[in-house]
C-alpha positions as CSV (number, residue, x, y, z in Angstrom):
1,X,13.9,19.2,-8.5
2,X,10.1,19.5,-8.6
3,X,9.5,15.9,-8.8
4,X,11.9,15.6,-5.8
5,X,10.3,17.9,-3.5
6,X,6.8,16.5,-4.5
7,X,7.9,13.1,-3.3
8,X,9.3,14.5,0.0
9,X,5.7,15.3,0.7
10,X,3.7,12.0,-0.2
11,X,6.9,10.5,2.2
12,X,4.9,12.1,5.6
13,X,1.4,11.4,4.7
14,X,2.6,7.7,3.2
15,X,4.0,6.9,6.7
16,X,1.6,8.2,9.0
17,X,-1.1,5.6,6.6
18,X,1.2,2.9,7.6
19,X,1.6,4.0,10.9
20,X,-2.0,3.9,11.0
21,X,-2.9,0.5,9.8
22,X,-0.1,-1.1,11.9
23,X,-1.9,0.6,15.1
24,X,-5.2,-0.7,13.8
25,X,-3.7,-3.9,13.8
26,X,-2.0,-4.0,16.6
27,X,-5.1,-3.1,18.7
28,X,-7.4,-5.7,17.1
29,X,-4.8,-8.0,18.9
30,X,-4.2,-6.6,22.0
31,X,-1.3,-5.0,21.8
32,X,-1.0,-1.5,23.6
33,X,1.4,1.3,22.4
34,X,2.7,3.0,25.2
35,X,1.6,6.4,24.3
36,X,-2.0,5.5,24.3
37,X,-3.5,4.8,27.3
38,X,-6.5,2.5,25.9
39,X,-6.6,0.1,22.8
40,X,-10.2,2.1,21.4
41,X,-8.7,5.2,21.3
42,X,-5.6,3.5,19.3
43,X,-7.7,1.7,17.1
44,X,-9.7,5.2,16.9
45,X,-6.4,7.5,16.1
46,X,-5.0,4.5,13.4
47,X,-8.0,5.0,11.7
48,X,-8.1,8.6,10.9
49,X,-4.2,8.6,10.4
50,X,-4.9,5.8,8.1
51,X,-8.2,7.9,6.2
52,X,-5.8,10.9,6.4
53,X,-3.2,9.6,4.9
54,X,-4.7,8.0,1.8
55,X,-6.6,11.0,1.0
56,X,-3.9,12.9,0.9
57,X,-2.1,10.7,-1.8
58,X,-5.3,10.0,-3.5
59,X,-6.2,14.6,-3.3
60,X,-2.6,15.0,-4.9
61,X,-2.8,12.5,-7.4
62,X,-6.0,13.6,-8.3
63,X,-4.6,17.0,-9.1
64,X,-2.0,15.8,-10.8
65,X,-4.2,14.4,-13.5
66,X,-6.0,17.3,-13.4
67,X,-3.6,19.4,-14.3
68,X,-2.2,16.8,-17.1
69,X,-6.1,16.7,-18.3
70,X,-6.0,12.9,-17.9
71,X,-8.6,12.7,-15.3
72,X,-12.2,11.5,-15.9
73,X,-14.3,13.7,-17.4
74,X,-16.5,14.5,-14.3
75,X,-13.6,15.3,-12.2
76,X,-12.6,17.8,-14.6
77,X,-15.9,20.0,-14.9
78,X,-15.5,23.6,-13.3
79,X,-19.3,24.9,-12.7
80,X,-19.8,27.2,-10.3
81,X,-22.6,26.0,-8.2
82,X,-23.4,29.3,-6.9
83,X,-24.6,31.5,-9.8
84,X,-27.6,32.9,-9.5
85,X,-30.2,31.6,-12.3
86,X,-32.6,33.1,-14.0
């Protein structure tokens, strides 16, 4: 059921990524979607969906090699940065 539910959240950010690169595409050629009113800002919004998107995916699978200790060493270091020294 976990596994289930964890996929029905990578669905969203997965299709706002592709959403993303096909409005990026679509305003390299010239092609307007009717909710935007101007192809920078389409190119502008595909572009963060897209970044949003995969970093999402990438955040979650991150942690879930975290938690399975199969992540890279450095990723898997817990210092706490804001100890006094001395």
């Amino acid at each position: 059921m976990k596994k289930i539910i964890a996929l029905l959240i990578l669905v969203i950010p997965i299709y706002l990524a592709g959403l993303g690169i096909k409005w990026m595409r679509d305003a390299v050629f010239g092609v307007l979607t009717p909710e935007l009113h101007y192809i920078w800002l389409q190119f502008l919004i595909g572009f963060l969906l897209m970044c949003l998107g995969v970093s999402f995916v990438g955040g979650y699978i991150l942690h879930i090699e975290k938690k399975s200790k199969r992540a890279q060493e450095k990723f898997l270091k817990t210092t706490n940065h804001y100890q006094k020294k001395g």
